[in-house]
C-alpha positions as CSV (number, residue, x, y, z in Angstrom):
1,X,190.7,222.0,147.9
2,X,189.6,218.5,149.6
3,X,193.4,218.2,150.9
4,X,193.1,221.6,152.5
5,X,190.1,220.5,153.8
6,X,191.6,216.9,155.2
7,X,194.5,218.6,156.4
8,X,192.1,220.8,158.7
9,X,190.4,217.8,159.9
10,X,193.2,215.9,160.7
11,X,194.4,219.0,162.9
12,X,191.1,219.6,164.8
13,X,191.0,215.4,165.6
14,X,194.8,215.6,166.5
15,X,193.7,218.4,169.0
16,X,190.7,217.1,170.4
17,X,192.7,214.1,170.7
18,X,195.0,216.2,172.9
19,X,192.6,217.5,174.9
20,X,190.5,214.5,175.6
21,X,194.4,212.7,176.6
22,X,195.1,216.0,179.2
23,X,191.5,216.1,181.1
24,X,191.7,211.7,181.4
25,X,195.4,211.7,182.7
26,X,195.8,210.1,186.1
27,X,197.4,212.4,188.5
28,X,200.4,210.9,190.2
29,X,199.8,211.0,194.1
30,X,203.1,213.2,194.9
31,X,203.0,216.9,194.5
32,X,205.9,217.4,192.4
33,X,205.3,218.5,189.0
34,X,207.2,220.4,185.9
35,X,206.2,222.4,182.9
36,X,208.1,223.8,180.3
37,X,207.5,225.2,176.9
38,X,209.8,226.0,173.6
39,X,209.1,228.6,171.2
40,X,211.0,229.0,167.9
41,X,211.5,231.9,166.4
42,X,213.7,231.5,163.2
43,X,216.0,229.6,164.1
44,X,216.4,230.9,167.9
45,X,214.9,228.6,170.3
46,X,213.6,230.1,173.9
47,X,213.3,227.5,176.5
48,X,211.1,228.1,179.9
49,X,210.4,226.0,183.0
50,X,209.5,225.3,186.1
51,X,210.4,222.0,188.0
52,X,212.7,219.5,188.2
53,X,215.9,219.7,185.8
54,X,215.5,216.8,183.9
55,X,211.8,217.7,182.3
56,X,214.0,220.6,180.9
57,X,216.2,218.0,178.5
58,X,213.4,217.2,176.4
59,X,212.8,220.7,175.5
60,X,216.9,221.6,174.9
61,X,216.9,218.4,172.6
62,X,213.6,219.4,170.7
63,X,215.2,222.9,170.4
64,X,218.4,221.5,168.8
65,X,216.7,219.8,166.7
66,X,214.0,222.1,165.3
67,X,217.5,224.8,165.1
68,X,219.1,222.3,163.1
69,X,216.0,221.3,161.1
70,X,215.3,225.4,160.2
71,X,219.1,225.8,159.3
72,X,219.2,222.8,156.8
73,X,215.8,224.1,155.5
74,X,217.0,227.9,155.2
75,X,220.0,226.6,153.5
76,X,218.0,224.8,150.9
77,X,215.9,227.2,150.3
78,X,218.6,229.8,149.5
79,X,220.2,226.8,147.1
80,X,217.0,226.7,145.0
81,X,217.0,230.1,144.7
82,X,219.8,230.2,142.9
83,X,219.5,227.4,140.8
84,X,216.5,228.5,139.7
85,X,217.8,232.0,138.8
86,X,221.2,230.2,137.1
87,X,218.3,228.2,134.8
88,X,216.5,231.5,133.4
């Protein structure tokens, strides 16, 4: 139960920390500006943006990743299952 509760701490600081790093960020003095997002669903990543091309890389990379990271993790899990079914 106190891990639970550390785990939620450590996510609330982590965001505030976020926050509080957004609102004191120095704007640049030129205009131009990107955003992008991923979301993952399964193992299908969904890329957006607007901007330049090259804030776009970070988020295909991430995506690769993440795919890659689910697969190995789906394919474990599946592998476990059926060890532990062989040992009953």
């Amino acid at each position: 139960m106190r891990l639970t509760i550390i785990g939620f701490l450590i996510i609330f600081i982590g965001m505030l920390l976020i926050i509080f790093g957004s609102i004191s960020q120095v704007t640049p003095q030129s205009t131009s500006s990107a955003i992008g997002g991923l979301v993952l669903i399964g193992p299908i990543p969904i890329f957006f943006g607007v901007g330049p091309h090259q804030a776009l890389l970070p988020l295909v990379t991430l995506g690769i990743i993440f795919t890659i990271i689910s697969i190995i993790f789906f394919i474990l899990s599946i592998y476990m299952f059926r060890k532990n079914i062989e040992n009953r």
